[in-house]
N, CA, C and O atoms as a Tripos MOL2 file, in Angstrom:
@<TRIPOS>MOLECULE
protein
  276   275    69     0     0
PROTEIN
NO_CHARGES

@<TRIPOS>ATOM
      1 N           0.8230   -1.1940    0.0000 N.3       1 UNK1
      2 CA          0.0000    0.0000    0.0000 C.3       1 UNK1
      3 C           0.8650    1.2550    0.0000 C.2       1 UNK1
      4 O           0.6290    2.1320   -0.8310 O.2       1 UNK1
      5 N           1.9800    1.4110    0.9970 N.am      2 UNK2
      6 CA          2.9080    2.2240    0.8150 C.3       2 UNK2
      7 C           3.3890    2.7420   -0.6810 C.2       2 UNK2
      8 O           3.3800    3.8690   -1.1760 O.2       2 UNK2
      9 N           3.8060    1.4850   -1.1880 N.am      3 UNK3
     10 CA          4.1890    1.9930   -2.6460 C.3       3 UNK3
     11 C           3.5010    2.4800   -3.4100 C.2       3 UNK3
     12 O           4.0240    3.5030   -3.8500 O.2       3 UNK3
     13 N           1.9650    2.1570   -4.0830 N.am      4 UNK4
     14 CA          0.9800    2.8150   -4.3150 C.3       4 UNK4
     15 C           0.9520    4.1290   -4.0140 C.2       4 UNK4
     16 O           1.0260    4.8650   -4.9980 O.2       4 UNK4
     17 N           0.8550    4.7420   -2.7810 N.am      5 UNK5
     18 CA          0.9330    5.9170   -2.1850 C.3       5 UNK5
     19 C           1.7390    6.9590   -2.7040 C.2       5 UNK5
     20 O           1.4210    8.0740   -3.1180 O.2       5 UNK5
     21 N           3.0120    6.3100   -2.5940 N.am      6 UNK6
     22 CA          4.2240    6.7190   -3.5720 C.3       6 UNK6
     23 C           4.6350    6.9260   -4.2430 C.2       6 UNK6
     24 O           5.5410    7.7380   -4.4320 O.2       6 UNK6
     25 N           3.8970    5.9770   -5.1420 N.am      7 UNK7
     26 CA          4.1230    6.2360   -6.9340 C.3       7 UNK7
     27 C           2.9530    7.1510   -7.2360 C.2       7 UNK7
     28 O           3.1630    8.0220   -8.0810 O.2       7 UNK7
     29 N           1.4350    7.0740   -6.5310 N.am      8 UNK8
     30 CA          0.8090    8.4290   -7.1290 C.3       8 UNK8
     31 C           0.7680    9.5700   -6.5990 C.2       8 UNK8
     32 O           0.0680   10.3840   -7.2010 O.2       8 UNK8
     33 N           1.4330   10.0290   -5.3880 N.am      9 UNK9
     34 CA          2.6400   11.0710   -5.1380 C.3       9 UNK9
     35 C           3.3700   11.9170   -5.7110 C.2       9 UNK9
     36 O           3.4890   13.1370   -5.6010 O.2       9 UNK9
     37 N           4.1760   10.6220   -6.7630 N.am     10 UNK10
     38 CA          5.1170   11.4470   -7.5240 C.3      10 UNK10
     39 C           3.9810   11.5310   -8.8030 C.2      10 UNK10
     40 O           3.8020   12.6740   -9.2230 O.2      10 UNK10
     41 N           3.4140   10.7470   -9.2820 N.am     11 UNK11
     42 CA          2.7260   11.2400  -10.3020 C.3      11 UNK11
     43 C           2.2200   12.4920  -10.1770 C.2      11 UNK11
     44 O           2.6680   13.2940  -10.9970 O.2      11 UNK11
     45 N           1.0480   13.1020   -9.0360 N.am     12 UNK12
     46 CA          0.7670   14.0670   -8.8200 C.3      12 UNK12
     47 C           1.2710   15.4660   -8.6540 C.2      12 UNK12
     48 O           0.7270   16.5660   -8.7440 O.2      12 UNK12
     49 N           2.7890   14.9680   -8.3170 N.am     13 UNK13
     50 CA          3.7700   16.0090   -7.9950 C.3      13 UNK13
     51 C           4.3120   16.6750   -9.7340 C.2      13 UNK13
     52 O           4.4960   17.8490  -10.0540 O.2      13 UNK13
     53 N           4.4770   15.1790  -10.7480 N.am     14 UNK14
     54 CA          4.8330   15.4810  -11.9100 C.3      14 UNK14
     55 C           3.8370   16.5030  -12.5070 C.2      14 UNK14
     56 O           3.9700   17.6570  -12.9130 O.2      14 UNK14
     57 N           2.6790   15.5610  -12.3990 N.am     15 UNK15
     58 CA          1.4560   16.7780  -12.8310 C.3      15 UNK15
     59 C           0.9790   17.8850  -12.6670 C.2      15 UNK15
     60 O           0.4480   18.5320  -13.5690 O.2      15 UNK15
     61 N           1.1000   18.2530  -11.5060 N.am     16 UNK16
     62 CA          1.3880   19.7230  -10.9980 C.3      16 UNK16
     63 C           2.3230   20.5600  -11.7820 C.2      16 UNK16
     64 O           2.2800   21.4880  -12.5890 O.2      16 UNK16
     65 N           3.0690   19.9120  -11.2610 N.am     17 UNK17
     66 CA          4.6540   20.5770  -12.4850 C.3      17 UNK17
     67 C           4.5290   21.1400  -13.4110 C.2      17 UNK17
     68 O           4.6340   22.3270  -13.7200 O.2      17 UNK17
     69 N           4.1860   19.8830  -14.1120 N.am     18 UNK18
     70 CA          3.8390   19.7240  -15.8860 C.3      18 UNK18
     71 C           2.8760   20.6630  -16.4490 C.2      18 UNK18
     72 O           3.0320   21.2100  -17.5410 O.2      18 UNK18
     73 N           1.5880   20.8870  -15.4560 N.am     19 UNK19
     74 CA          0.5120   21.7100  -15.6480 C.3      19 UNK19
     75 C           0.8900   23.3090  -15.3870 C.2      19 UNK19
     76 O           0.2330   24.1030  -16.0610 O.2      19 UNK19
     77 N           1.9260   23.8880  -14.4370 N.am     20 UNK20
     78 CA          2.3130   24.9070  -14.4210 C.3      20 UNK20
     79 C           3.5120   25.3240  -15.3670 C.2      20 UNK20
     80 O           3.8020   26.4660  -15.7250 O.2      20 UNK20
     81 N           4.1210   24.1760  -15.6790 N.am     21 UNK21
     82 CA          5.6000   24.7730  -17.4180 C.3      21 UNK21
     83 C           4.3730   24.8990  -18.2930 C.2      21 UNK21
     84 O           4.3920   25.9800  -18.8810 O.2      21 UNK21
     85 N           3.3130   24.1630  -18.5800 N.am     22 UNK22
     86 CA          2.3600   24.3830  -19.7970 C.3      22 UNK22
     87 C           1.8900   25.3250  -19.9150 C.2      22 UNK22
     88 O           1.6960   25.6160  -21.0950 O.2      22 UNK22
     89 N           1.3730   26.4720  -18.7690 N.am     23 UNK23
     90 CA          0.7710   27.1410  -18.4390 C.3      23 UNK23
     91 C           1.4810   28.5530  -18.6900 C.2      23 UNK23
     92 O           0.8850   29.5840  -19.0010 O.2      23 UNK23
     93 N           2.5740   28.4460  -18.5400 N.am     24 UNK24
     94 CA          3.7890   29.3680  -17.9360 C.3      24 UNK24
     95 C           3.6620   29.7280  -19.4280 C.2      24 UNK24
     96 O           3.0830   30.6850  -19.9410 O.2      24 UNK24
     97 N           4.4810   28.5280  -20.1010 N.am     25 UNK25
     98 CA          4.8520   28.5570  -21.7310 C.3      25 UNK25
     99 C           3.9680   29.1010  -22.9030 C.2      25 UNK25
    100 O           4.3520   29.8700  -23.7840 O.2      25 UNK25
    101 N           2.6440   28.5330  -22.7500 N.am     26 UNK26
    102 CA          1.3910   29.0140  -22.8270 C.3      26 UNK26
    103 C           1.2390   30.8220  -23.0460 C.2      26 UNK26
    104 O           0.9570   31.4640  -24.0580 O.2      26 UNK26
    105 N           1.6150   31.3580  -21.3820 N.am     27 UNK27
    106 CA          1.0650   32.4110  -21.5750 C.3      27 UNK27
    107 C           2.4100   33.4550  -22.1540 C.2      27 UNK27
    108 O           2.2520   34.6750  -22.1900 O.2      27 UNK27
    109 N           3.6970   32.8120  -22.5820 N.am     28 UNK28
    110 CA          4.8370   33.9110  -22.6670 C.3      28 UNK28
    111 C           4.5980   33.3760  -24.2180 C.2      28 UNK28
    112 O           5.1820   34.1540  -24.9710 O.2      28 UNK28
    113 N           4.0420   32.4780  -24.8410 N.am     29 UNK29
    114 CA          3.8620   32.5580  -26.0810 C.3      29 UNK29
    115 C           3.0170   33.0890  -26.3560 C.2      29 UNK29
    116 O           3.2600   33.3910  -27.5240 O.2      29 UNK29
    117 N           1.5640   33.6930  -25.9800 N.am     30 UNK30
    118 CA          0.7420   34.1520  -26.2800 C.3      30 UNK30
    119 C           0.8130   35.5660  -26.2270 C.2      30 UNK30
    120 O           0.0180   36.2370  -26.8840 O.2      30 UNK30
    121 N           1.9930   36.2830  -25.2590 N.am     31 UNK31
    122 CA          2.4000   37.6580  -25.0180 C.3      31 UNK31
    123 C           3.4850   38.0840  -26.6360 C.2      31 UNK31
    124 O           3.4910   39.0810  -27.3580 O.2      31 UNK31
    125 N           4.1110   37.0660  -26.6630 N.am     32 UNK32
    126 CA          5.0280   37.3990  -27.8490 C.3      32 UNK32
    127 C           4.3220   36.8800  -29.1670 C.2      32 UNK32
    128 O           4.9250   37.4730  -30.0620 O.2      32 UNK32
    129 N           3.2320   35.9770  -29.8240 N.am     33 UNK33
    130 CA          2.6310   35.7250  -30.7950 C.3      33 UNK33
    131 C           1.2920   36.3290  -30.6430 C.2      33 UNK33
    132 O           0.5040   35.7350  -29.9070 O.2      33 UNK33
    133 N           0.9250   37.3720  -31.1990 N.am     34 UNK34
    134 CA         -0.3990   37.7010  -30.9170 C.3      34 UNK34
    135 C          -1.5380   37.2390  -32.3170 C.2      34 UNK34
    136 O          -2.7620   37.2700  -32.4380 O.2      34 UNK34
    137 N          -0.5590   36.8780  -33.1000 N.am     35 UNK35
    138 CA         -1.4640   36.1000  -34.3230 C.3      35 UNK35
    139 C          -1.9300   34.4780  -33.8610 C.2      35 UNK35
    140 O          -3.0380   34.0370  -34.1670 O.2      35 UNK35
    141 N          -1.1430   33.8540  -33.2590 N.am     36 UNK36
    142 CA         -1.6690   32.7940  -32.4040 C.3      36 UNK36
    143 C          -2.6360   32.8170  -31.3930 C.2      36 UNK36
    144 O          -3.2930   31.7840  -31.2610 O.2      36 UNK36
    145 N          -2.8480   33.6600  -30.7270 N.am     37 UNK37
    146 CA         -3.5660   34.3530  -29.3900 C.3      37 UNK37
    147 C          -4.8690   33.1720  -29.0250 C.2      37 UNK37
    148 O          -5.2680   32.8250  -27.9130 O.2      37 UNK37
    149 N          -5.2520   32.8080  -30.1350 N.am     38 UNK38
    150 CA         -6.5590   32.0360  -29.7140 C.3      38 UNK38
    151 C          -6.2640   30.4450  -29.1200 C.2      38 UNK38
    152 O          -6.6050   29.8050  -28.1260 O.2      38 UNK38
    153 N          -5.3220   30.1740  -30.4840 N.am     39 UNK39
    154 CA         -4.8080   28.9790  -30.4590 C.3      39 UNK39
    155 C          -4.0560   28.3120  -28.4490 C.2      39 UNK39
    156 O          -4.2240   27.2840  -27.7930 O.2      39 UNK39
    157 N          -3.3450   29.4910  -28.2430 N.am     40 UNK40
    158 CA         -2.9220   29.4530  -26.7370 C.3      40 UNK40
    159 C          -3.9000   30.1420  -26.0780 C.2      40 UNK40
    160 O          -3.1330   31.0770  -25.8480 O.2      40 UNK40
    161 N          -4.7220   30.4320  -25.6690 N.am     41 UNK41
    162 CA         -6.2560   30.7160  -24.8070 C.3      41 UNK41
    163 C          -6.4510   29.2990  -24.5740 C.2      41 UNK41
    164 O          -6.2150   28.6760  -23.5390 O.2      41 UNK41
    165 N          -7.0720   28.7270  -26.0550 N.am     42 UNK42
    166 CA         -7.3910   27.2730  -26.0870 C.3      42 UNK42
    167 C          -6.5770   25.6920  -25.1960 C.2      42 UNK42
    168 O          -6.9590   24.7200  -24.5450 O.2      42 UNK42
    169 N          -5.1450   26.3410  -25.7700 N.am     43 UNK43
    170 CA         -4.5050   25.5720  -24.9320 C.3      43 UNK43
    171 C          -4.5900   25.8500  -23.0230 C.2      43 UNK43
    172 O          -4.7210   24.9460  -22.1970 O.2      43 UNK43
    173 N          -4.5090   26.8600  -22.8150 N.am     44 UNK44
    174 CA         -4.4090   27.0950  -21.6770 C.3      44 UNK44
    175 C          -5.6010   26.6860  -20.9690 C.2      44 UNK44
    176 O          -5.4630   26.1660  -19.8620 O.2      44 UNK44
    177 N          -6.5510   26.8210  -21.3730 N.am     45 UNK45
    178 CA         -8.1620   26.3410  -20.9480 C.3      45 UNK45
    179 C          -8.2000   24.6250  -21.1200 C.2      45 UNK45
    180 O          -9.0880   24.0340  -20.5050 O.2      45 UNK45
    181 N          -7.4450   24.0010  -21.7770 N.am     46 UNK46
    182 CA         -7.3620   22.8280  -22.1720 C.3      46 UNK46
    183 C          -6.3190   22.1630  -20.9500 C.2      46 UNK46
    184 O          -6.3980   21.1030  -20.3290 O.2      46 UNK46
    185 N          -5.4420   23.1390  -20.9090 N.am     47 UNK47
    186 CA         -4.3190   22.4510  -19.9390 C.3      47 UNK47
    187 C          -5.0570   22.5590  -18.4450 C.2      47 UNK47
    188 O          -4.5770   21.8500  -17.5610 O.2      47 UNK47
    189 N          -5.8640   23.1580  -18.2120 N.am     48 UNK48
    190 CA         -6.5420   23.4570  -16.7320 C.3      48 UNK48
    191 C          -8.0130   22.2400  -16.5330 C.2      48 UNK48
    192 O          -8.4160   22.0420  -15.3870 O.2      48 UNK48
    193 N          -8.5840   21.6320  -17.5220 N.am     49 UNK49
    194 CA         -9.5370   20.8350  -18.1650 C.3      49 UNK49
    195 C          -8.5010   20.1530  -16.9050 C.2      49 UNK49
    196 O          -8.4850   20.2910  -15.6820 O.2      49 UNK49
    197 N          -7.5470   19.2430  -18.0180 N.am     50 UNK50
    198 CA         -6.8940   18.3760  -17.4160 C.3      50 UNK50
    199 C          -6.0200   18.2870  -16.3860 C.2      50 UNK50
    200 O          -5.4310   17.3480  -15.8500 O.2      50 UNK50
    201 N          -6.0640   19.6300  -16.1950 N.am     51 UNK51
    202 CA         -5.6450   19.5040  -14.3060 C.3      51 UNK51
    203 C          -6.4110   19.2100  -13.1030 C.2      51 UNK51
    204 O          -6.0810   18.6180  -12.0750 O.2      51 UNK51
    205 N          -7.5690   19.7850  -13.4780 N.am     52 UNK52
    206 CA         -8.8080   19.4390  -12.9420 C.3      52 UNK52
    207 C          -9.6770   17.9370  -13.0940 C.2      52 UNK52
    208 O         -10.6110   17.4770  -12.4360 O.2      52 UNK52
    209 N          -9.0470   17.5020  -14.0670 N.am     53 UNK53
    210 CA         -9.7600   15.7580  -14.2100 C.3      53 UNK53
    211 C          -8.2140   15.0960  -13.5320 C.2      53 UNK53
    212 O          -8.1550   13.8790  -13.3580 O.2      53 UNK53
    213 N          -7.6780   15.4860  -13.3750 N.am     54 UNK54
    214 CA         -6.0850   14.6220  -12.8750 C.3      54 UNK54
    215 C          -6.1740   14.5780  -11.5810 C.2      54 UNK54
    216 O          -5.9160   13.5650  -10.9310 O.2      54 UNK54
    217 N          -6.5660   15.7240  -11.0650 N.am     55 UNK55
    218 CA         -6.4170   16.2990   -9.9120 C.3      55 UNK55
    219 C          -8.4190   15.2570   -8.8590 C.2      55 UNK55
    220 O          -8.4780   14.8830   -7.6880 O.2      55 UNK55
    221 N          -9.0340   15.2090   -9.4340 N.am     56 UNK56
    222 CA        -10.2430   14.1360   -9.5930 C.3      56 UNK56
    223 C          -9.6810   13.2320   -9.6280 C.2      56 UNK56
    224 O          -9.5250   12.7720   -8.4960 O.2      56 UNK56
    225 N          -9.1450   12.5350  -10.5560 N.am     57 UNK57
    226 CA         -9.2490   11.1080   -9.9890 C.3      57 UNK57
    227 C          -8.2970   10.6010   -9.5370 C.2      57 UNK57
    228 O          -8.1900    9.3750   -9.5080 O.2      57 UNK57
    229 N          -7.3260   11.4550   -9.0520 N.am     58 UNK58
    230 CA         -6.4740   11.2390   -7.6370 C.3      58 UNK58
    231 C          -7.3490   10.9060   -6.2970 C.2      58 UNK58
    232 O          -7.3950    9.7890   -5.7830 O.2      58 UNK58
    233 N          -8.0530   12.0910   -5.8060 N.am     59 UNK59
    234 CA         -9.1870   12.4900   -4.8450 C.3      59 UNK59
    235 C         -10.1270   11.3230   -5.3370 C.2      59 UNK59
    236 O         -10.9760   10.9740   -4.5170 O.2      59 UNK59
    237 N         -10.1090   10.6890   -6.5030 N.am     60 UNK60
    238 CA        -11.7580    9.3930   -6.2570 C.3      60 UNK60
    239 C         -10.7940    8.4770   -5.3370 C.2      60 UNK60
    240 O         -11.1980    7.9630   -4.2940 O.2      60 UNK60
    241 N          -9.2800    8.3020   -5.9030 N.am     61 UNK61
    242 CA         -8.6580    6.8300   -5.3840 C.3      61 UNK61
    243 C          -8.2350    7.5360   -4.2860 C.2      61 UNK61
    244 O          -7.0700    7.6260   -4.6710 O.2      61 UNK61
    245 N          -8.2300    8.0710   -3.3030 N.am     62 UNK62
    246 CA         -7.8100    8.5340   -2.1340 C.3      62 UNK62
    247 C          -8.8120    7.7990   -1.5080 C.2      62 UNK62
    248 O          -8.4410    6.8970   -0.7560 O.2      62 UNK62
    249 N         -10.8040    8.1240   -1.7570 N.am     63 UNK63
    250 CA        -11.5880    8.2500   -1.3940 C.3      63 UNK63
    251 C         -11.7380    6.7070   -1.1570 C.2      63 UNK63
    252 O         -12.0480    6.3110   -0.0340 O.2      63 UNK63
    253 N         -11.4940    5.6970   -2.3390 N.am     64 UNK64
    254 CA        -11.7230    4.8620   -2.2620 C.3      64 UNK64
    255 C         -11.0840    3.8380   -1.7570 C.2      64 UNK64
    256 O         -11.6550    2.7810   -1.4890 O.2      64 UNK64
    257 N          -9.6040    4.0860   -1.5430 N.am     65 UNK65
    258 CA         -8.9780    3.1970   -0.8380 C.3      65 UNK65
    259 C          -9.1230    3.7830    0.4520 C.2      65 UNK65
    260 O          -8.6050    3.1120    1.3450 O.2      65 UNK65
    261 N          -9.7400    4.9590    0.8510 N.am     66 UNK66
    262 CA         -9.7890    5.1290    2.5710 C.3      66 UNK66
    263 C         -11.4530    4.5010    2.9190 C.2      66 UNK66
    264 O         -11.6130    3.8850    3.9730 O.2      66 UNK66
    265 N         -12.1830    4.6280    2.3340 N.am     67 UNK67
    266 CA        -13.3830    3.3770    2.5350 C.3      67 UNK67
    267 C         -12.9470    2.5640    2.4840 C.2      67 UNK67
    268 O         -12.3640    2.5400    3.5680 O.2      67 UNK67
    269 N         -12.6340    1.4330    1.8500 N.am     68 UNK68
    270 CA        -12.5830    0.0500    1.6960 C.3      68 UNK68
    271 C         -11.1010   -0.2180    2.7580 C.2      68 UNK68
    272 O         -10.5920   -1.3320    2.6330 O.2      68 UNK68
    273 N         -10.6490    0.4380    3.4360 N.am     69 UNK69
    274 CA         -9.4230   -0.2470    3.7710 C.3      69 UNK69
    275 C          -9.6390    0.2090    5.3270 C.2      69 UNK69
    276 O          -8.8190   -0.1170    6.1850 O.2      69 UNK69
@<TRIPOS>BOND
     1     1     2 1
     2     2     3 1
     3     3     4 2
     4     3     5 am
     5     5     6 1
     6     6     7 1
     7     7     8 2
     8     7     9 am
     9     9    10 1
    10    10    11 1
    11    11    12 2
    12    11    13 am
    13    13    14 1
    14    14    15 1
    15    15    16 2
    16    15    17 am
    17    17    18 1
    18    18    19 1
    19    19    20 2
    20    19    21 am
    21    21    22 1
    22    22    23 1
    23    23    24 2
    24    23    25 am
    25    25    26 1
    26    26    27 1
    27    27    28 2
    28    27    29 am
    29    29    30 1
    30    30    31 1
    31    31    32 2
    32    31    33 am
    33    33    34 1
    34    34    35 1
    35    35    36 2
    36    35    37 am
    37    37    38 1
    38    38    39 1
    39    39    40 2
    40    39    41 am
    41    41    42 1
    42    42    43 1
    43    43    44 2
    44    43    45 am
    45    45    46 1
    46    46    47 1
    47    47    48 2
    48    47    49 am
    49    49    50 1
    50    50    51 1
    51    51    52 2
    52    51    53 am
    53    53    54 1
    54    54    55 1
    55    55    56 2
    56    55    57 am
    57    57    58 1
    58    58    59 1
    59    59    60 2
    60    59    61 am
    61    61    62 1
    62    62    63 1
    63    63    64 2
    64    63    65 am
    65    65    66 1
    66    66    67 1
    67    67    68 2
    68    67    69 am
    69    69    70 1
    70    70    71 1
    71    71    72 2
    72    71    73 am
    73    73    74 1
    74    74    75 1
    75    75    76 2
    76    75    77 am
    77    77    78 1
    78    78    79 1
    79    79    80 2
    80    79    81 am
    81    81    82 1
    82    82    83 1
    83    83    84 2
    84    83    85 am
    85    85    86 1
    86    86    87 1
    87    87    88 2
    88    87    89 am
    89    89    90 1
    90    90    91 1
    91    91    92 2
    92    91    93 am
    93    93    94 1
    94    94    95 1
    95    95    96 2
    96    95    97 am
    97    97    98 1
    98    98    99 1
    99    99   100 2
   100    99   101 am
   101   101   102 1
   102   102   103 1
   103   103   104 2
   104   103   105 am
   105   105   106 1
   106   106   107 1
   107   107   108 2
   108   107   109 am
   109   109   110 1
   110   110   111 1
   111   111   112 2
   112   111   113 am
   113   113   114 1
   114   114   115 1
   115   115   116 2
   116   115   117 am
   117   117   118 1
   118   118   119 1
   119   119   120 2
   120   119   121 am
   121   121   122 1
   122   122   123 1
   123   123   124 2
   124   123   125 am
   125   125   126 1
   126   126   127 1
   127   127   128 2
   128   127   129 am
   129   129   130 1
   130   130   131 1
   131   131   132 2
   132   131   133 am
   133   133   134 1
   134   134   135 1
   135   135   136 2
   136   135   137 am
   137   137   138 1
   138   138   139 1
   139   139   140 2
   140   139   141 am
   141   141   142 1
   142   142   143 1
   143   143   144 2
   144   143   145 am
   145   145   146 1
   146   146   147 1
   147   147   148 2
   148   147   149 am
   149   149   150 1
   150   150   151 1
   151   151   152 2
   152   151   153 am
   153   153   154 1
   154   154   155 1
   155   155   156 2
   156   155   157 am
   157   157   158 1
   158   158   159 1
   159   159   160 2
   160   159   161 am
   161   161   162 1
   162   162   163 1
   163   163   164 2
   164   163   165 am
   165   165   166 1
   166   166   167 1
   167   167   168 2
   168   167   169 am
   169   169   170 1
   170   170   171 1
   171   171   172 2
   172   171   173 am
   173   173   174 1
   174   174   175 1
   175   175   176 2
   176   175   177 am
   177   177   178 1
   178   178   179 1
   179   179   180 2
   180   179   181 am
   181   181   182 1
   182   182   183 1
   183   183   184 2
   184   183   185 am
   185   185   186 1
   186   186   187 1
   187   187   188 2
   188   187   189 am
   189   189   190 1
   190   190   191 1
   191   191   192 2
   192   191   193 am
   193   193   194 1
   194   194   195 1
   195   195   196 2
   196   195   197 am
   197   197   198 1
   198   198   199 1
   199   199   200 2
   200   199   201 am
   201   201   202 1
   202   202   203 1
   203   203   204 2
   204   203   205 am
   205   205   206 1
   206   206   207 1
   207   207   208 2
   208   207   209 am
   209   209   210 1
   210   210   211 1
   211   211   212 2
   212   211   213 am
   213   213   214 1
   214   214   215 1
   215   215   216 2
   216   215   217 am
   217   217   218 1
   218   218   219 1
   219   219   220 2
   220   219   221 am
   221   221   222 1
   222   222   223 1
   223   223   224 2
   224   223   225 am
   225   225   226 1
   226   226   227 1
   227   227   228 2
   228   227   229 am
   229   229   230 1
   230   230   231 1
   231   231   232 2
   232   231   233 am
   233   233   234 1
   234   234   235 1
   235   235   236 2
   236   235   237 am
   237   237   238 1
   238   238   239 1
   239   239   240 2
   240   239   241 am
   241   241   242 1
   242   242   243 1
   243   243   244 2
   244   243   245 am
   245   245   246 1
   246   246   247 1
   247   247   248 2
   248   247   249 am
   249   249   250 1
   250   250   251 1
   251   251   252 2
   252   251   253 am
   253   253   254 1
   254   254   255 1
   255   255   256 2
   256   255   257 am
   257   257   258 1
   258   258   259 1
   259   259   260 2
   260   259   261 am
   261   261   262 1
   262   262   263 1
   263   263   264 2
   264   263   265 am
   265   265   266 1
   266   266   267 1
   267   267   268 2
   268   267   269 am
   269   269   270 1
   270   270   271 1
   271   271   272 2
   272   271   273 am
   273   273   274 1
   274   274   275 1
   275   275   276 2
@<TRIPOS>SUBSTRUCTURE
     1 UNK1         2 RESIDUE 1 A UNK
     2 UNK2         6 RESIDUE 1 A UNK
     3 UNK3        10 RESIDUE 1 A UNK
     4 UNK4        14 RESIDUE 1 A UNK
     5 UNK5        18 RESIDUE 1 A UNK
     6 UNK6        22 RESIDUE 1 A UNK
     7 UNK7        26 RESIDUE 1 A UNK
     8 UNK8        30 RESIDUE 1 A UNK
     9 UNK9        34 RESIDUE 1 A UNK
    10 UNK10       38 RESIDUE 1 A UNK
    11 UNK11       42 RESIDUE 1 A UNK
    12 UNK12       46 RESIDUE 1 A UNK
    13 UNK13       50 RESIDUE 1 A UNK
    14 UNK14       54 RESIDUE 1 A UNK
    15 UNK15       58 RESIDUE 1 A UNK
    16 UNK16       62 RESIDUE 1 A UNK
    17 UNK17       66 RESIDUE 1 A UNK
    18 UNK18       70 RESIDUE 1 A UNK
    19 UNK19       74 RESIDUE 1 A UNK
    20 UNK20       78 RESIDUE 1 A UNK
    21 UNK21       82 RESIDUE 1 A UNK
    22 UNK22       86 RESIDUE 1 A UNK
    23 UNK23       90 RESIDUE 1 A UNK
    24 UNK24       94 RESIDUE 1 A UNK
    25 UNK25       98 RESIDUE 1 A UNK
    26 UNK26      102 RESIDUE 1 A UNK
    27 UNK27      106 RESIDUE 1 A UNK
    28 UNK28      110 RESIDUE 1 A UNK
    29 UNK29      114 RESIDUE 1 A UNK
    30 UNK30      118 RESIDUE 1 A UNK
    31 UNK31      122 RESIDUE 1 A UNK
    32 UNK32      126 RESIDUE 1 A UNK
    33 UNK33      130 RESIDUE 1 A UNK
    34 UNK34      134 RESIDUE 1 A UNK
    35 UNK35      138 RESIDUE 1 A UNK
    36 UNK36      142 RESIDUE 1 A UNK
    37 UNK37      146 RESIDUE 1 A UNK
    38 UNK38      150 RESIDUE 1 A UNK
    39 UNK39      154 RESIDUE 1 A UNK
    40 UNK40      158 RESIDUE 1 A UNK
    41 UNK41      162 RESIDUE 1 A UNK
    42 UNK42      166 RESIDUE 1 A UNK
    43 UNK43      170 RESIDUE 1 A UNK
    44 UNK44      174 RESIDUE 1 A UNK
    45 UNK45      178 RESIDUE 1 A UNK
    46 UNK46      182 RESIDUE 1 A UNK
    47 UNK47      186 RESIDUE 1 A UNK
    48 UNK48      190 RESIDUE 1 A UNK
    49 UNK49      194 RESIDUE 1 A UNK
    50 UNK50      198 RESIDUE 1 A UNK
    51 UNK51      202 RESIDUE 1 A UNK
    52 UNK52      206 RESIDUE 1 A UNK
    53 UNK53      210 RESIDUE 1 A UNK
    54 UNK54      214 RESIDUE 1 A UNK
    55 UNK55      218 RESIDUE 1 A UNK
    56 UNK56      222 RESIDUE 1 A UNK
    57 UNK57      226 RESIDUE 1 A UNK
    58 UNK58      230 RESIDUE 1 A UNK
    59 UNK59      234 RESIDUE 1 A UNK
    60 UNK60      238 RESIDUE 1 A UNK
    61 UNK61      242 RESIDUE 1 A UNK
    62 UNK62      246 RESIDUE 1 A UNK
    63 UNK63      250 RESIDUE 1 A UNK
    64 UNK64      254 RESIDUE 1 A UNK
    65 UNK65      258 RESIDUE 1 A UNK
    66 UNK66      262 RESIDUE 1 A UNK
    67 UNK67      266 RESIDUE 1 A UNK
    68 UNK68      270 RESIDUE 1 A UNK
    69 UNK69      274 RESIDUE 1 A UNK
């Protein structure tokens, strides 16, 4: 169970990460390309989608291995 714990830990930790360089990158391309502008809106709204479903079904398996166990 420990390890479990551990490995989606670091997953979560990656994802965090990952979701703030996207974000970051996102918005310093959208400051310097303003003919792109939509294209990175899109992304950025897209990259937060999936921070928010990542960030869910972490919190379901939290939920569910603290019931059942």
């Amino acid at each position: 169970m420990n390890l479990i714990d551990g490995i989606s830990n670091t997953v979560i930790i990656l994802i965090r990460a990952g979701a703030v360089c996207r974000i970051a990158y996102c918005f310093l391309r959208l400051v310097t390309t303003e003919d792109e502008a939509a294209q990175y809106k899109k992304r950025i709204r897209n990259t937060f989608i999936f921070y928010i479903l990542a960030e869910s079904a972490f919190i379901l398996k939290d939920i569910f291995l603290n019931y059942y166990s």
